[in-house]
Structure formats: C-alpha cells, structure tokens
N, C-alpha and C positions, 0 to 999 in steps of 0.2 A: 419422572422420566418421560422423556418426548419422545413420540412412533414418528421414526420419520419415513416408514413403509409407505410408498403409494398404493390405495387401494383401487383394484379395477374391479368390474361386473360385479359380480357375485358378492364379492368381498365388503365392499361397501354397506354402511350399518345405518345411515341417516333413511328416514322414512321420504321426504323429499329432498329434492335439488334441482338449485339454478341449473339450468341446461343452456350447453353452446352445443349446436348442432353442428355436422363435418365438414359444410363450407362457411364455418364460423359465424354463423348466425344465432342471435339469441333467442332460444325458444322458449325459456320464460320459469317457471316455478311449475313441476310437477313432479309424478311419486318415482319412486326408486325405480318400480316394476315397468310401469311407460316408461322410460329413458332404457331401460333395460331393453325392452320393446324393440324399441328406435334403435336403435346400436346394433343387437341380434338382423333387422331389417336391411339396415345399410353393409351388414358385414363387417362392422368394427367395434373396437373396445369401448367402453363406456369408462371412466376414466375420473377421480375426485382429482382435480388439480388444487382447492381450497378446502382443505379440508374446516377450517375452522369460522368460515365464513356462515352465517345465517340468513337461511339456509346455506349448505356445502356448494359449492358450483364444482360441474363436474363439465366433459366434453366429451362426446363423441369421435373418434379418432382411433387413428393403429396403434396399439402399444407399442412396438416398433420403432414407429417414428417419433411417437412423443420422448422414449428414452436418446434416442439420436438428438433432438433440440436439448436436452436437458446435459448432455454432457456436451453438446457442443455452444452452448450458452456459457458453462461452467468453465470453458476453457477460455472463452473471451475476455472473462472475468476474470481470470488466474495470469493470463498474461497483460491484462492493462495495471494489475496490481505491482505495487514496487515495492520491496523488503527495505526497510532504511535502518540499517543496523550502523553502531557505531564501532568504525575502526580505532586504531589507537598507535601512536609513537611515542617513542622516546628518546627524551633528548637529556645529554648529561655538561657537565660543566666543561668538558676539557673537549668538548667534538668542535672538531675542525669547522671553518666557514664554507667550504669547498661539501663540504656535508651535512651540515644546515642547510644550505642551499638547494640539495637534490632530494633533504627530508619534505625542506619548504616545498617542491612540487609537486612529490609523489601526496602531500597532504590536500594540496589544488586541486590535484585528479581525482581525488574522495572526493572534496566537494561538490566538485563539476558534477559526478555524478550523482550528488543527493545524498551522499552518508553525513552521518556527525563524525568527526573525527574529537578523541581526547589527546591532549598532549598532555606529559608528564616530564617535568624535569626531574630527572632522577638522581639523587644525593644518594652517597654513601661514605661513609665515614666523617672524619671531619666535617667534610661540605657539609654534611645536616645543620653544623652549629654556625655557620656563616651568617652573618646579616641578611637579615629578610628583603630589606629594601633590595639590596644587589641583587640577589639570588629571582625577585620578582622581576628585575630591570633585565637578565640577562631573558627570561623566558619570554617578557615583552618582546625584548630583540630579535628572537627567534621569529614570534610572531607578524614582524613586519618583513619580513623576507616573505612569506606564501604570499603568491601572486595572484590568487584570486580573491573576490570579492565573499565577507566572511561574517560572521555577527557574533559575539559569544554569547555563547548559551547557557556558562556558568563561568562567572567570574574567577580569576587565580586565586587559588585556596590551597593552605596546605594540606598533603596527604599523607600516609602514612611512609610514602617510599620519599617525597619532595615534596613539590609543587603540580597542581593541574590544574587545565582549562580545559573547557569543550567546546568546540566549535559547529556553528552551523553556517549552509550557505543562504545568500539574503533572501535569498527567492525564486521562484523559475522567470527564465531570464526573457523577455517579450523578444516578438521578433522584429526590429524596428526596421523601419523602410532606410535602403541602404541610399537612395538619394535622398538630400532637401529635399524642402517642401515649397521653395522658392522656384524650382525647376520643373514642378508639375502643373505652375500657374502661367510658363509661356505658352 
C-alpha cells in the first residue's frame, strides 16, 4: 500500500535531505533538524516533495502554495487529457440509403473527434442465415459512404447479433500551409 500523504516539518522521518531553499536554490545534502532550522528561520514549511529519492529532497516554501501548484498542475493535466472511448452503431439490412447516409456522418463526426466507432450490421431472423459474402458486401457499402478519412482497427467478423467492424481515424490531421509552396518563392 503506497502513502501518498505529503509530509511536512515535523512529520518527515528521513534523517537527511536534498534541500531546495525558498528562492529555489540548491542548498545541498543536510540533517532533518537544519532544514527544519531554515524553514522555522524564513517562516515557511519544510516540505518532502520526493519522498523516495536518496536521500528525500524536500523544499522550503508555504504549504499553501505548494498545494495551490499541485492542484493547479493537476488540472493542466486532466484537461490536456482526451478520453477515446468507443462509440457504436447500427446498421440493419432493410435501412434506407437516405439513412445510411446520415449514420455515415454522424459516424465522421466520432472520428473527427478521436473516438473508435464499432459498426454492426445487425441480422435477425432469417438474415442471420443469408450468405456471408452479401451480407459482408452490403456492410462494406455502408462503409464507403462515411466521409471521413478512417483505418480498420478490426477487420469484418462475425458476431453474435451479425456482422462488425471497428473503426479508427488515420491520425491527427497536420496543419498544412493553405498556399503553394511555388508562391512563397516569388
């Protein structure tokens, strides 16, 4: 079980530690009690930010503020992060072209934004026992109507409701210069 409690002053168990001093300078390899010193002196926390480091480094600074950078780091991090979960549709033997067509871009608009999208051709009754070949030919077709650029991520295979596939998009898309390159050379 990992302590993930920051320890400050007092708290702290390591006999020595790396010390950063409060305008961030390194003040080098001494005992618990001098850095305790220093910290009580300046008026601020003494602070293990590594705990596992040998010796610990620890920093002199306001408990205050170091928890202010730690959730405000924490947040930098949580919104550059992107969830890529996979959506899903379904498409059956008898649906119209007029709705294929608006599955095909609401499935575009997952891509665009980074999801996997699964598609399933969904049989029931009869249709399950229909020729394979056809039944793969018609969920190809489908897939040529989405209009965005797309890679599979798992080949047409059958499932236990029909047929599926899963989709990804090719890549993140570069920014390319909207003139030639012929036009930046007059």
């Amino acid at each position: 079980m990992k302590d993930t409690r920051i320890r400050i002053n007092k708290a702290i168990r390591a006999s020595e530690l790396r010390v950063i001093g409060a305008a961030g300078e390194n003040v080098g390899v001494i005992s618990t009690s001098d850095a305790l010193a220093m910290a009580e002196e300046a008026n601020l926390d003494l602070i293990e930010i590594s705990p596992n480091a040998k010796p610990p480094v620890a920093k002199i600074m306001d408990y205050g503020k170091y928890q202010y950078e730690q959730k405000k780091r924490a947040k930098e991090v949580k919104a550059k992060s992107h969830v890529t979960e996979t959506k899903g549709i379904q498409v059956k033997i008898g649906t119209g072209d007029h709705d294929l067509t608006l599955k095909a871009k609401r499935v575009a608009a997952w891509l665009e934004e980074g999801h996997r999208v699964k598609i399933d051709l969904f049989l029931w009754g009869r249709y399950k026992y229909m020729e394979e070949g056809f039944l793969k030919e018609r969920l190809e077709r489908f897939l040529k109507l989405v209009p965005a650029e797309y890679k599979i991520a798992d080949e047409i295979k059958r499932s236990p409701k029909g047929f599926t596939t899963t989709l990804e998009r090719v890549g993140k898309q570069k920014a390319e210069p909207t003139q030639p390159t012929e036009n930046s050379k007059e």
